[in-house]
N, C-alpha and C positions, 0 to 999 in steps of 0.2 A: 643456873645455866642449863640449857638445855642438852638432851643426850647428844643429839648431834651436832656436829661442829660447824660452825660458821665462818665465812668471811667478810669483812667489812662493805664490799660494795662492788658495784659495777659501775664502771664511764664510758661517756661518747661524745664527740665531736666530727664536725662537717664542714668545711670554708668549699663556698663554689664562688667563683669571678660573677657570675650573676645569680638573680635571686632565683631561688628554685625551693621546692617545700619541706625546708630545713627541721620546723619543728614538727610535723608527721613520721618523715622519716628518721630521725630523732625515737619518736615512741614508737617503732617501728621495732628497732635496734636495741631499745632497752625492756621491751618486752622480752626480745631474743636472751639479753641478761637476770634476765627477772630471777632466776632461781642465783645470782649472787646475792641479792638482796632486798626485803619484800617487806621493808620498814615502813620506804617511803621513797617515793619519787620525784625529781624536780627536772623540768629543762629550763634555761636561759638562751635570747635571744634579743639580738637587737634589731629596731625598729628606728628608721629615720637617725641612727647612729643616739637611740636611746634606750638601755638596757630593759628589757622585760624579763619576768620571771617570773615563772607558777611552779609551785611545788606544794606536796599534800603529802599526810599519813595513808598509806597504803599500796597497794599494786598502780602498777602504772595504768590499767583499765581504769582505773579508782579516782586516777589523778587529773588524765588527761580528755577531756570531751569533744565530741566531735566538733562541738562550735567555738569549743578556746582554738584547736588545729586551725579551723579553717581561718581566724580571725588573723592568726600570726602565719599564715602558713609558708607566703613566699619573701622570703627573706635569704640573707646570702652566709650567717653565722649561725649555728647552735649547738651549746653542749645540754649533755644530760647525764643523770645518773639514778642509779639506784642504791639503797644502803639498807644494810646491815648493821648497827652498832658493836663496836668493841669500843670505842673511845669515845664517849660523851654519852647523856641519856639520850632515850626512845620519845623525842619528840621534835615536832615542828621545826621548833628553833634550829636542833641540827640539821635539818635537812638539806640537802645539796639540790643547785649551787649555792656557794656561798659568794654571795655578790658585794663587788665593794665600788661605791661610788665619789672618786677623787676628784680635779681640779689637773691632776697630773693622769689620771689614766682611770677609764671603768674600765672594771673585768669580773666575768663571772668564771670562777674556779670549781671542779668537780674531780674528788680526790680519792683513790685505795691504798689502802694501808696502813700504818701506824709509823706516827716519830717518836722516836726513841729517846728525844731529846724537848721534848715539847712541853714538859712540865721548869723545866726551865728557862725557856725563853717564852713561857707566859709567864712565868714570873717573873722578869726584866722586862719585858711589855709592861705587866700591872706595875712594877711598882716605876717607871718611866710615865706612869699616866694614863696607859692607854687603856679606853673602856673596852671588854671582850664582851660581844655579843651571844656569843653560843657557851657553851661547854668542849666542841670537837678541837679538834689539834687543827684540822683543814683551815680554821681563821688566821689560825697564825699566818701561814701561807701566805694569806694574802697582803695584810698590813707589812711583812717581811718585803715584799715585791712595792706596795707601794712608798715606802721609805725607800729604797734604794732606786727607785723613781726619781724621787726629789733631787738626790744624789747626781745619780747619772745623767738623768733625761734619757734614756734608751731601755726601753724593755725589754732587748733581749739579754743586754748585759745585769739588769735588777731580778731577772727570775733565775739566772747560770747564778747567781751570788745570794741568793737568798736559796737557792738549793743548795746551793755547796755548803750554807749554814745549817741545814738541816740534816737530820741522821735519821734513819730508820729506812721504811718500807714505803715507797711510794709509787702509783701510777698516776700521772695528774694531766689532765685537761685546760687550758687555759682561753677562756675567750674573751677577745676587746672588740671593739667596734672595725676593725679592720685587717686583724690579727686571729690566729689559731694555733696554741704552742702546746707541743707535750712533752712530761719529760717522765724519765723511767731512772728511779732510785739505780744508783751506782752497786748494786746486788743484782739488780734485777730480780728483786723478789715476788713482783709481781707482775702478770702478763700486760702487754701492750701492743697494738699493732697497726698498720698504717694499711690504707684501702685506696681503690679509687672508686668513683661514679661518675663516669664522663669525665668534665672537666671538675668534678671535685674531690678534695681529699677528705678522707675520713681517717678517725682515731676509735678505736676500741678495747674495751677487756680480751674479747676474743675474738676469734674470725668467726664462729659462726652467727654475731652479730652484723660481717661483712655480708654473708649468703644469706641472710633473712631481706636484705636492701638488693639482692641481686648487683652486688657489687666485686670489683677486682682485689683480691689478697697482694700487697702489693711487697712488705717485708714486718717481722717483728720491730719496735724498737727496739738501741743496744742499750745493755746496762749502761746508766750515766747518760744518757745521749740527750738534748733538748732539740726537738725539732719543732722551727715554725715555720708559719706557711702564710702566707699576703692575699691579698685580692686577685691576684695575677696570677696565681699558679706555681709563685716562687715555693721553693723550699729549702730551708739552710738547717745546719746543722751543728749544734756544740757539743763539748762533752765536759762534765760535773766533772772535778778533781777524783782522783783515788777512785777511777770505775774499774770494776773487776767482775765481769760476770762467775761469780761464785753463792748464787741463794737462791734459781727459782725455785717457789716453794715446791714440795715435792706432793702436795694436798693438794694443787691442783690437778696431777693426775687420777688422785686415787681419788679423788671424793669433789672436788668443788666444779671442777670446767665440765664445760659439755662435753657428751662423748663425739662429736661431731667438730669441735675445736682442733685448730694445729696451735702449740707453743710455743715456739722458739724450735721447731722442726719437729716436733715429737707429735704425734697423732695421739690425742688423749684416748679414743678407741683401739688404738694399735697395745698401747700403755698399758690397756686397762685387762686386756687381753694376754699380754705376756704376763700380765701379775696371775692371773688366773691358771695360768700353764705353770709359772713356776710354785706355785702351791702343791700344785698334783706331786712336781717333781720332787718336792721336798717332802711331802709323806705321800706314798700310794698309799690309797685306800680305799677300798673295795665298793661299793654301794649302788643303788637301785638306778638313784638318777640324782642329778645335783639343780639345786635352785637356789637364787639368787636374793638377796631381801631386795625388793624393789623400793626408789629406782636404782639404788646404790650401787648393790652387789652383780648387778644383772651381765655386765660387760665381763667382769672377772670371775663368774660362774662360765659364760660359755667358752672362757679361752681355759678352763677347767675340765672342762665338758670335751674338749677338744682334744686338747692332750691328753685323757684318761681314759677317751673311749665312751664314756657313763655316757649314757643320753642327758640330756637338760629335759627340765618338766617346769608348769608354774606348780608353784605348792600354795601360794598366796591368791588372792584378787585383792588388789588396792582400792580404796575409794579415790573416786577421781576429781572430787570435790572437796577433799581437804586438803590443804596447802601443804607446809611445811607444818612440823608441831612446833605450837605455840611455847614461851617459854613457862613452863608453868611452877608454880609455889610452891609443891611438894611432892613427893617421893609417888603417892596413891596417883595424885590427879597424872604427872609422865607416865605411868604403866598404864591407866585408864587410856590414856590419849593415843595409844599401841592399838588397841583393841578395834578404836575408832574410823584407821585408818589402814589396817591388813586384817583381812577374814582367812585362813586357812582351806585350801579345797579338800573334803576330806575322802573325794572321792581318789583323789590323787595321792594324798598322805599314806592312807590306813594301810596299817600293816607293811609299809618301806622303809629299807635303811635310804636316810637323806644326807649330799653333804649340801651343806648349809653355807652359802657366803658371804659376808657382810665389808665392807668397807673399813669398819673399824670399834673397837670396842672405846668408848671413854671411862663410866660408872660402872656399869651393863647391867644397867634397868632395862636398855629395852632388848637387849640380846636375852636376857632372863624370858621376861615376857614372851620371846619369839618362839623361843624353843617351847615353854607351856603349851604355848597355842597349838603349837604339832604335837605336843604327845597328848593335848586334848584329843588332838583329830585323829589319834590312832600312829601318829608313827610309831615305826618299832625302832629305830636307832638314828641319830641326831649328830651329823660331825662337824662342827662350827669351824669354818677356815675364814681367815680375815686377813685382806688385800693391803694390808700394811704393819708396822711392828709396833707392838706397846708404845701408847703413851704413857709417857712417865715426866715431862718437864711441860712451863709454860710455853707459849708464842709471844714474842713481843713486838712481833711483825704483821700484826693485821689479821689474827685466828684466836678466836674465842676460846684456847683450851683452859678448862676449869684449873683452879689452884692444884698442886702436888697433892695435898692431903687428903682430894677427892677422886683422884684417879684411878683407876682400882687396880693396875697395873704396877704401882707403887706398895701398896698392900700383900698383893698375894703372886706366885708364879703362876707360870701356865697352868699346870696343871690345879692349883687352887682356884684359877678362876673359871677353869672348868667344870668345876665340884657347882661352883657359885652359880653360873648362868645353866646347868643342868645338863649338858651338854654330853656324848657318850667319848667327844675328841674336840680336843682343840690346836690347833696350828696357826699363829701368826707367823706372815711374808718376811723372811729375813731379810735384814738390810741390805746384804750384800744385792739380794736378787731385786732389794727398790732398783737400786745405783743402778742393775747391768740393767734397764730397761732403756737407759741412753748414756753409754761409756763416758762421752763425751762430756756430760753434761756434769755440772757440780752441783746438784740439788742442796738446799737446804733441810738439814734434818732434825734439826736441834729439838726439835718435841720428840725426838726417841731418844738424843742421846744426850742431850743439855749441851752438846757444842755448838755455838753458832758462828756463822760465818759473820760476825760484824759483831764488833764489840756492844755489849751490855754494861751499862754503867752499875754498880752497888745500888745508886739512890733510886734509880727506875724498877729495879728487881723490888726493891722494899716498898716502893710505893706500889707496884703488879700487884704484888701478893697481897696487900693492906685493901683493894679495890677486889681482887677476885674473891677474896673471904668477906666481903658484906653479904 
């Protein structure tokens, strides 16, 4: 696993009454999501009411050419996504969409999150017969919708009933030749939001996939909620059994959405900014000036910087040509891959007390590394504050956190892992001060405290930890 934490992916969809250039603006929108996920990208679209589809390993620059755009370009459907893996391997095969072509209904499906329930009802699939084409949980999804096809004859009652079969974390995308349906896990664990452009509707991870299209923010989805949308402009609405807005992740403030996203009312920069002030509040401490590990920590450095007076300084220069770190093999090659992507200024460092702010520690290999790098460069004192509390449990909800026995938060207290990463202070965000960043809100927090808002079955915990320790 990599040090830093992941989420499964990003989604997008577009229905306009007439054809307009769905799959450009499409990779428009999932460029704007790219830093969800940078596996692999695909969109889906229909042509002459017959499904197309392209999808590749890599960035969406990667994926999409100017002459596949212009080919499909004005058409009146498209979804797209990007991914990250947490469920299934790092290849092709998974990559979304995941298209299925019936007799009762095509549909291309693009999906975030994790079912919680999904090793199950592939196994009642396989052993019923049915052949599974991927590894991701996202297949099930569909064959689920089209059996209850058969059933119903109505799509919107086979995707409300084939959600309501499924458990876990989901944002999902759905497109048919004349249809565009989304629906948002009865947790609401994961972002969703509805846009407009003219006379069309859009769907996104976040809004500021809406502002990259020059489009209108129109509302979040509700936890549970299915909305579709027709050729006409219609839009109706259902709701999954047992919704309960009680799980958006609380990762997406601190580390995963853009800082320019709003959540379900919450300004991920307003967020990230009050985590930052309340760090000062819960230890003052004295220092030259405070920096940020980029891009991470940068938001919750200057609401740091804000409340405490310190000036903010860069201590770093990033390279801007390397991505995210790759996931690598071994303990040398992740601290090598530190070096490769932050240089220290030392004109800025030598001889300052720094406070230092990160996002979040997993292992702290690279929080180790980081503080090296400055007392290479001459700092003289190092106070590592982090914009959220120990990890100490898995996700089963669509976040890559490593196994228990790898956490290092599990291992040792604060103060020993401050011994560890070299540090002169260490402060993690307490939880209280996560929660007050939106009273209202009921965040999911179960990777600090192992309570989650939505039941964990035994056999899925057994088979997590059997898949995170390969």
């Amino acid at each position: 696993m990599n040090e830093k934490l992941h989420e499964e992916c990003g989604v997008f969809g577009i229905i306009s009454p007439k054809p307009v250039q769905t799959v450009p603006l499409a990779a428009s929108a999932l460029l704007a999501l790219q830093h969800r996920g940078q596996e692999s990208a695909g969109i889906a679209t229909f042509v002459d009411g017959m499904l197309k589809c392209k999808k590749g390993m890599g960035l969406v620059t990667d994926v999409f050419t100017h002459d596949y755009m212009s080919f499909v370009a004005n058409t009146k459907i498209a979804v797209g996504h990007v991914r990250y893996s947490t469920t299934g391997s790092c290849n092709l095969e998974n990559a979304q969409p995941i298209e299925t072509v019936h007799s009762k209904v095509s549909l291309a499906l693009v999906h975030n999150g994790n079912l919680t329930n999904s090793a199950q009802i592939r196994h009642e699939l396989v052993q019923s017969g049915m052949v599974m084409h991927t590894t991701n949980d996202s297949e099930i999804l569909n064959i689920l919708i089209v059996r209850n096809m058969i059933k119903t004859n109505d799509l919107e009652t086979a995707i409300v009933d084939a959600m309501n079969f499924v458990e876990g974390a989901f944002s999902i995308v759905i497109a048919t030749k004349d249809k565009l349906i989304a629906v948002r896990d009865r947790n609401g664990f994961r972002p969703l939001c509805i846009g407009r452009l003219g006379d069309a509707i859009l769907f996104a991870s976040e809004s500021c996939a809406l502002d990259a299209l020059g489009a209108e923010f129109v509302r979040d989805v509700k936890p549970g909620e299915v909305v579709s949308c027709d050729l006409k402009g219609n839009m109706t609405t259902y709701m999954l059994s047992r919704a309960s807005q009680s799980g958006l992740c609380s990762f997406e403030f601190i580390y995963f959405a853009r800082p320019d996203s709003v959540i379900d009312g919450i300004s991920v920069y307003e967020a990230r900014l009050e985590m930052g002030r309340a760090l000062y509040r819960q230890k003052p401490t004295d220092a030259d000036f405070v920096c940020g590990v980029p891009d991470s920590g940068l938001q919750a450095a200057m609401g740091y910087s804000l409340e405490s007076g310190i000036p903010m300084a860069p201590a770093f220069v990033k390279n801007k040509y390397v991505g995210r770190s790759f996931i690598l093999p071994d303990q040398l090659s992740r601290e090598n891959a530190v070096n490769t992507k932050l240089n220290p200024i030392k004109a800025v460092v030598e001889g300052k007390r720094i406070i230092l702010i990160d996002d979040s520690i997993v292992r702290s290999t690279t929080s180790t590394r980081i503080i090296k790098m400055l007392r290479r460069a001459g700092a003289k004192e190092v106070h590592m504050r982090i914009s959220a509390p120990p990890f100490k449990y898995e996700c089963y909800f669509g976040v890559d956190i490593d196994s228990r026995d790898k956490l290092v938060a599990n291992h040792y207290d604060v103060d020993g892992i401050c011994k560890i990463i070299g540090a002169d202070s260490l402060e993690y965000l307490s939880l209280e001060n996560l929660r007050a960043i939106s009273p209202t809100t009921s965040f999911c927090t179960g990777c600090f405290t192992g309570d989650y808002p939505a039941p964990v079955s035994p056999t899925l915990k057994n088979s997590f930890d059997d898949n995170m320790s390969r």
